[in-house]
C-alpha positions in Angstrom: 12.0 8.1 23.4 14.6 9.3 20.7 14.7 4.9 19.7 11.1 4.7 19.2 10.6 8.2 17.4 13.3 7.2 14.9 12.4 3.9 14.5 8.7 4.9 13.9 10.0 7.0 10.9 11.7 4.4 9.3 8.4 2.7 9.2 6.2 5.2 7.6 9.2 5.3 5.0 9.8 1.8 4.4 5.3 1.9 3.9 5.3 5.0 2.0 8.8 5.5 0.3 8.6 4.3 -3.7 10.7 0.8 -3.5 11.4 1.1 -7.2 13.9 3.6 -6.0 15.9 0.4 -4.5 19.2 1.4 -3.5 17.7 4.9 -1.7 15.5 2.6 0.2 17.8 -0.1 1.4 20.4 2.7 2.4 18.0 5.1 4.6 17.1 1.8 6.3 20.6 0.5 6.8 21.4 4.5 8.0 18.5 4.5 10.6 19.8 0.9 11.9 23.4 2.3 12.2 22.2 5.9 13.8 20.2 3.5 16.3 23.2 1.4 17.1 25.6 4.5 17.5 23.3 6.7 19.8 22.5 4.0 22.5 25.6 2.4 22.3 24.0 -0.9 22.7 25.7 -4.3 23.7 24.7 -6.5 20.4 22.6 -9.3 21.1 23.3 -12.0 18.5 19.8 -13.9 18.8 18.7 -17.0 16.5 17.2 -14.8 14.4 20.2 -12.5 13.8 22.6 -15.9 13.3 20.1 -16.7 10.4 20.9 -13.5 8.7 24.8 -12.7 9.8 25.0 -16.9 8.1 23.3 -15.8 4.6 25.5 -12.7 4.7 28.1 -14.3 4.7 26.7 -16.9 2.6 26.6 -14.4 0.4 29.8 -12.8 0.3 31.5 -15.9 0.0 29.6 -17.2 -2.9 30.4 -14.0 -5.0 34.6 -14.5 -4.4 33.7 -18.2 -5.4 31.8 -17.2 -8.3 34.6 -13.9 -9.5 37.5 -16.2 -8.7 36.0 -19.3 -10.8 33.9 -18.1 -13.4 35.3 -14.2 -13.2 31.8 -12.7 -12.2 31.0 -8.8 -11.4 32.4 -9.2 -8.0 31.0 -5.9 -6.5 27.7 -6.3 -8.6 27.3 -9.4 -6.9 28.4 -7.9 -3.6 25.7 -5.6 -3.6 23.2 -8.4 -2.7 24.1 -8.2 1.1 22.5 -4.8 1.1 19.3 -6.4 0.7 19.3 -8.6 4.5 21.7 -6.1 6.2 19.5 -3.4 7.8 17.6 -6.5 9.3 20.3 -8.1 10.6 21.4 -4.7 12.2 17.8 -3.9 13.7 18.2 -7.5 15.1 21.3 -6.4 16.5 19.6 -4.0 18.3 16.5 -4.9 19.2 16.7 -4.3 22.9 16.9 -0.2 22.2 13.6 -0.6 19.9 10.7 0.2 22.0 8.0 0.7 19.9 4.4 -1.1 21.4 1.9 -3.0 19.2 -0.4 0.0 19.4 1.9 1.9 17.2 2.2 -0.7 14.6 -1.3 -1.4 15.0 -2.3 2.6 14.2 0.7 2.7 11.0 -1.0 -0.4 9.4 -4.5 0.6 9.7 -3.7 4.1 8.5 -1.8 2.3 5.6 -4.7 0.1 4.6 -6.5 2.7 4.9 -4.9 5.3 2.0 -4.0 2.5 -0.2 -7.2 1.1 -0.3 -8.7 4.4 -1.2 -5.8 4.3 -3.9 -6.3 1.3 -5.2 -10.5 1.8 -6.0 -9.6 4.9 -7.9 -7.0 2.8 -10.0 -9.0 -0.1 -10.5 -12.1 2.4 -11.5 -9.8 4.0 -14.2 -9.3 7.5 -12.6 -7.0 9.3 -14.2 -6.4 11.7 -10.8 -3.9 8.8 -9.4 -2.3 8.4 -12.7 0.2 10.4 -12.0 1.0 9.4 -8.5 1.1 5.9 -9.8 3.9 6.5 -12.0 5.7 7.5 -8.8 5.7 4.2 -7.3 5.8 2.2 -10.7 7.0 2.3 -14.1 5.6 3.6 -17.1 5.3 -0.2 -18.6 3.4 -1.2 -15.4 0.9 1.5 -15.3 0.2 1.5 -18.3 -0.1 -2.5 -18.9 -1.8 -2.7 -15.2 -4.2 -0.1 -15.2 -4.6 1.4 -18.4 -5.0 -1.4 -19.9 -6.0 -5.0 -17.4 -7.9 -2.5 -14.6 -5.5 -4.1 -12.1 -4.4 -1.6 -8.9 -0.9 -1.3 -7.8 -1.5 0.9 -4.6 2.1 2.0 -3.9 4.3 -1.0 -4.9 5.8 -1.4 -8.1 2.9 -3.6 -9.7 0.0 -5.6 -9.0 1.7 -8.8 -7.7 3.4 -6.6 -5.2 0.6 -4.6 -4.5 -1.4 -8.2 -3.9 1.7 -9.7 -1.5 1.5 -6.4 0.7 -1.9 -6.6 1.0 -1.9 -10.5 1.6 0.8 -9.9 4.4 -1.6 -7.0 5.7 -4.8 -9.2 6.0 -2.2 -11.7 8.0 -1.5 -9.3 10.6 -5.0 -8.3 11.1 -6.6 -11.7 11.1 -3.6 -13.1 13.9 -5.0 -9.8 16.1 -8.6 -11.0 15.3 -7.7 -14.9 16.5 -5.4 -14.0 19.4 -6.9 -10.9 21.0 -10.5 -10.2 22.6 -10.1 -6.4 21.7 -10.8 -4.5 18.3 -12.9 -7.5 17.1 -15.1 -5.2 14.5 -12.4 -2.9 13.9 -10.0 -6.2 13.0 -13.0 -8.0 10.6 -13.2 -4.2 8.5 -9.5 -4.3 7.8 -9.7 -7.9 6.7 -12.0 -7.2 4.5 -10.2 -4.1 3.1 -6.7 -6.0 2.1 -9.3 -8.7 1.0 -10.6 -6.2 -1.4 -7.4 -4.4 -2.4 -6.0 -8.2 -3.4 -9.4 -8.2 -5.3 -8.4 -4.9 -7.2 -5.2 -6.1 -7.7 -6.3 -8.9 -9.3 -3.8 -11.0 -8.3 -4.0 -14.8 -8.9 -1.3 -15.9 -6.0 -2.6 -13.4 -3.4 -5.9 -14.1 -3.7 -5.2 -18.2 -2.8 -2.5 -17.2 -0.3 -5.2 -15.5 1.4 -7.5 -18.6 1.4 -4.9 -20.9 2.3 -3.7 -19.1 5.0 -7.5 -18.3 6.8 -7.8 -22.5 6.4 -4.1 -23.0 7.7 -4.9 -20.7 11.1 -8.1 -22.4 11.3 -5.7 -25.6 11.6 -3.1 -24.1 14.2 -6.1 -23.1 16.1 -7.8 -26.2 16.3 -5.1 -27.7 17.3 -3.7 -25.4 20.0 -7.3 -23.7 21.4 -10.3 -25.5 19.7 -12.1 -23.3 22.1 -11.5 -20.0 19.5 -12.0 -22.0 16.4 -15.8 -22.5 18.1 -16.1 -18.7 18.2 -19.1 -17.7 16.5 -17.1 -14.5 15.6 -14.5 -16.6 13.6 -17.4 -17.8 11.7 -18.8 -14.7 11.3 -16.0 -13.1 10.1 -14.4 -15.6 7.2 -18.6 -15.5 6.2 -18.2 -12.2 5.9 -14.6 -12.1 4.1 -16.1 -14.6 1.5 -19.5 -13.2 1.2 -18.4 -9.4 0.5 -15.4 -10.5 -2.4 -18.2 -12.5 -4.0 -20.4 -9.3 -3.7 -17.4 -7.1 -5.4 -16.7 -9.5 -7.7 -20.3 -10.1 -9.2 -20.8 -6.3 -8.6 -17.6 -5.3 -11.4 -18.1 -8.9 -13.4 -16.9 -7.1 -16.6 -14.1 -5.6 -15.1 -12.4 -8.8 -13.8 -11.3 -9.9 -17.3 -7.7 -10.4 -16.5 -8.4 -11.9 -13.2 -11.2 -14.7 -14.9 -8.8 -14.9 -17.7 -5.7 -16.6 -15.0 -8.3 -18.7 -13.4 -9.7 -20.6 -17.1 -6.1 -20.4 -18.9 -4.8 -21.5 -15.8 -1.2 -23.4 -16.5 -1.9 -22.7 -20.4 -1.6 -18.9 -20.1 1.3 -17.3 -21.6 2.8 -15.7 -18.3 3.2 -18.5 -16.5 4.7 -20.8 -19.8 7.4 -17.6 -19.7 8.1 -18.5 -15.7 8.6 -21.6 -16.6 11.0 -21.4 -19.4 13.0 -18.7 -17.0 13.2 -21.0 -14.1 14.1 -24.2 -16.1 17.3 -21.8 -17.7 18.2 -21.6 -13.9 17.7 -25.4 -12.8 20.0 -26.4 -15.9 22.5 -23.6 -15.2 22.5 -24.6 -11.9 23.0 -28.2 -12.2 25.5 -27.5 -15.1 28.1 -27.4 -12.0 28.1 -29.1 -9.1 30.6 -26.3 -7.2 28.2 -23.5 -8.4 24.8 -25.4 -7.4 26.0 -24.8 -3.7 27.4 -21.7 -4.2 25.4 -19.2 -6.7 26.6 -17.8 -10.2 26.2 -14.2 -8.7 23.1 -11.7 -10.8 25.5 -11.1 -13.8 25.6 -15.0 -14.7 22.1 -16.1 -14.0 19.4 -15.4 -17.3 16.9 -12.7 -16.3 18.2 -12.8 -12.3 16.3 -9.2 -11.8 12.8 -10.6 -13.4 12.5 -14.8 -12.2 9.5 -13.9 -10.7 10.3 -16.8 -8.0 12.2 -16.2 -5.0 13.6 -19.9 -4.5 14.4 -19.6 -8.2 16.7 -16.5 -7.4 18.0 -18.1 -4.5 19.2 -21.2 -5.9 20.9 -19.3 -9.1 22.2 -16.6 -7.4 22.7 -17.7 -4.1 23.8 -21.0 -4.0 22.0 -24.3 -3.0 23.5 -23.5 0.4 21.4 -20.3 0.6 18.1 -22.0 0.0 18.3 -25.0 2.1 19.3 -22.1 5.1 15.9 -20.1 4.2 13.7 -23.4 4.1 15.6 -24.3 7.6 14.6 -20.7 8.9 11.2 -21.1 7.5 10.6 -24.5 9.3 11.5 -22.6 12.6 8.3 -20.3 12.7 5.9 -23.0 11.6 6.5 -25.4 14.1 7.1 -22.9 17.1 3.5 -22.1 17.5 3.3 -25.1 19.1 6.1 -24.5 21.6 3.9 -24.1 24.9 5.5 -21.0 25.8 3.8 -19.7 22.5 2.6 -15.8 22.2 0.8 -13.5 19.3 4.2 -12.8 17.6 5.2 -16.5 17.4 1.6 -16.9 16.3 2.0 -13.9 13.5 5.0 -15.4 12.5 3.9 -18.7 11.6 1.2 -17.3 9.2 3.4 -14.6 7.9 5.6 -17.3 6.5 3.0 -19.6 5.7 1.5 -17.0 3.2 5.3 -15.6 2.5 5.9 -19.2 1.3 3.3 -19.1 -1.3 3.6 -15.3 -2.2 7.9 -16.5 -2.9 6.6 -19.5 -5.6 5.5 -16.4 -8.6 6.9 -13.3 -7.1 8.9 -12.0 -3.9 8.4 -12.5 0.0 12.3 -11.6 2.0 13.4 -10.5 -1.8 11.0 -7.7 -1.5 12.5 -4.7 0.6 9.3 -3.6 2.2 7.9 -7.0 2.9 11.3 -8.1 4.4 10.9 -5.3 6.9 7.6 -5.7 8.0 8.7 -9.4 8.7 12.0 -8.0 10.0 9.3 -5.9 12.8 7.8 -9.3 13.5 10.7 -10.4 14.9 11.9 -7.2 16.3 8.6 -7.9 18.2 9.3 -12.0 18.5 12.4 -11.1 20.5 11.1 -8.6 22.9 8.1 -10.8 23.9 10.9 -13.4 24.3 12.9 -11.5 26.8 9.6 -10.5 28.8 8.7 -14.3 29.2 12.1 -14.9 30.4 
C-alpha cells in the first residue's frame, strides 16, 4: 500500500509541480524512485525498456569524457544530462513494487484535464485572475508574449507548445481507452474533446496536426488489427464530434485566433520557423564539422542555443551524439510495430500512439526532453511491463 501511495504522489507532482523549476523536479522524482527501491528492497529487473535507458545513460556519460577530454567541455555541466532519463530508468528498475491500477491513472488524468482546461479558457479569455498563477508555471516573457499579447493558454507548463504537447499526449490516452475498452465510452468522447479544446486555446500549430495525425494513424492500426471497431458507429460519432465542436470554437472566437490563422497562411515563411531553421542548420554543420563528435555529442556548453533548438532530434544529435539518436529511433521503432505482436494489450496499444504523436510533438518542441511528458510515458511502460508479466 505504502508503493502505490508514494508513487501516486509523485504523480500529482510530476502533473502539478511547475517544470520551469527543473532541477527540483527531476530530483523529487529521482528521490521517490530511490525511497521506492530502498523500502521494498526489490530484486532489479533489468527489462528491454530499462536496457534502453541504462544504454543512453551511459551513452551519455561517455560522450561528455569524450567531449571534456577532446575539445575541453564543462564536464559536469554536461554530466548533468543523465539527470533527465534517470528516475525513469530507476522506476523501471522497480516496476514490480509499483502497484498502482488503471483506475488511478484514469481518475489523476481526468481530474488534470479537468483544472487545466478550466485554466486554460480563463487565459485564453484574457482574465487577469490566473495571471498571477501563470507566472508560477511560466516566465514573465512567456506570459506576457503568450497571453497578454497572442491570447494563447499555457495551462501549467512553461508555454503554449508545451501546454499543446501535454494536452496532445492527454487526448492519446483517452482516445486508446475509447478504441480499446467497452466502458466509460461518453465519459472517454468529453475528455477528447477537452484536450482537443485546450490544444485549441493553446493555439498550437504542431499539436493541433499531431492530434489529427494520430486519430487517422489509430484508425489505421485498427483497421488492420480489429476492422470490427473501426465499423463502430461510436468511433464515427466520436471523431464527428471532435471535428465538429473545434470548428464550432473556432468560428465562435474567429477574431481571437490571430496567431493561430497567422502559422497556418505564413506557413514555412513565418519568422519563427526561418529562426528554427537557422538554429538547427548551426547544429548539422557543427556536427558534421567532426566526424568523432557526430557520434558522440559536443556536450550543452559547445552546441549554439542547446537549451532553446526547439527540436528534440536536433538536441540529440548535437549534444548527444549520432549514437544517441539512432538508439531513440531504434526504441521508437519498438512500440510502433509491437501492436501488431498477437499477444498485443491496451498498453502496447497506448504506447504505439503515444510515440506516434511524441514523434511529431519532438520535430518543433520536446517529447522524452520534456520532464513531465517523459514521465507520463515512463508510467506507460511502468504499466507495459506489469501487463507483460500477467500474460506470462
Amino acid at each position: 500500500m505504502i508503493n502505490k501511495i508514494i508513487f501516486l504522489i509523485l504523480i500529482f507532482f510530476a502533473l502539478f509541480f511547475p517544470t520551469k523549476y527543473y532541477n527540483i523536479y527531476h530530483f523529487v522524482l529521482l528521490g521517490g524512485a530511490s525511497l521506492l527501491i530502498l523500502i521494498n528492497g526489490v530484486k532489479l529487473n533489468i527489462s528491454f525498456y530499462a536496457r534502453y535507458f541504462l544504454i543512453l545513460i551511459v551513452l551519455i556519460v561517455f560522450n561528455v569524457f569524450v567531449s571534456s577530454i577532446y575539445l575541453g567541455s564543462d564536464f559536469f555541466r554536461n554530466a548533468t544530462e543523465i539527470f533527465r532519463f534517470l528516475p525513469t530508468l530507476l522506476f523501471l528498475l522497480c516496476y514490480r513494487a509499483i502497484n498502482i491500477n488503471r483506475q488511478n491513472i484514469y481518475f489523476l488524468f481526468c481530474s488534470y484535464t479537468s483544472v487545466v482546461t478550466i485554466i486554460c479558457c480563463l487565459q485564453y479569455l484574457g482574465f487577469e485572475s490566473v495571471l498571477n498563477l501563470s507566472r508560477i508555471y511560466g516566465s514573465e516573457l512567456q506570459v506576457e508574449n503568450s497571453l497578454i499579447i497572442s491570447s494563447r493558454a499555457i495551462g501549467l507548463s512553461t508555454g503554449p507548445g508545451n501546454n499543446g504537447a501535454m494536452f496532445t499526449i492527454l487526448y492519446v490516452y483517452f482516445l486508446s481507452n475509447f478504441l480499446f475498452f467497452k466502458e466509460r465510452k461518453s465519459i472517454n468522447i468529453i475528455f477528447m474533446l477537452l484536450c482537443a479544446v485546450s490544444v485549441v486555446f493553446a493555439q498550437s500549430q504542431t499539436s493541433l496536426v499531431a492530434i489529427s495525425l494520430v486519430t487517422l494513424f489509430s484508425l489505421v492500426i485498427l483497421f488492420i488489427i480489429d476492422k470490427r471497431k473501426v465499423l463502430n458507429f461510436y468511433v464515427f460519432f466520436v471523431f464527428f464530434n471532435v471535428i465538429l465542436g473545434m470548428g464550432v470554437i473556432f468560428y465562435k472566437f474567429l477574431n481571437k485566433f490571430g496567431y493561430l490563422i497567422s502559422l497556418f497562411e505564413e506557413g514555412l515563411t513565418r519568422n519563427s520557423y526561418k529562426i528554427r531553421v537557422e538554429k538547427m542548420d548551426a547544429v548539422l554543420d557543427l556536427s558534421f564539422s567532426n566526424p568523432i563528435m557526430f557520434f558522440f555529442g559536443y556536450g550543452k556548453d559547445l552546441v549554439p542555443n542547446a537549451t532553446a533548438l526547439d527540436n528534440e532530434y536536433a538536441f540529440y544529435l548535437g549534444v548527444y551524439g549520432a549514437f544517441s539518436l539512432m538508439l531513440l529511433f531504434v526504441f521508437y521503432l519498438y512500440f510502433l510495430t509491437s501492436v501488431f505482436n498477437k499477444n498485443k494489450n491496451f498498453p502496447d496499444f497506448l504506447l504505439c500512439l503515444t510515440v506516434f504523436a511524441g514523434l511529431i510533438i519532438a520535430w518543433p518542441s520536446s517529447f522524452t526532453l520534456d520532464p513531465r511528458l517523459l514521465f507520463i510515458f515512463t508510467i506507460y511502460l511502468i504499466f507495459s511491463l506489469r501487463e507483460k508479466n500477467i500474460q506470462r
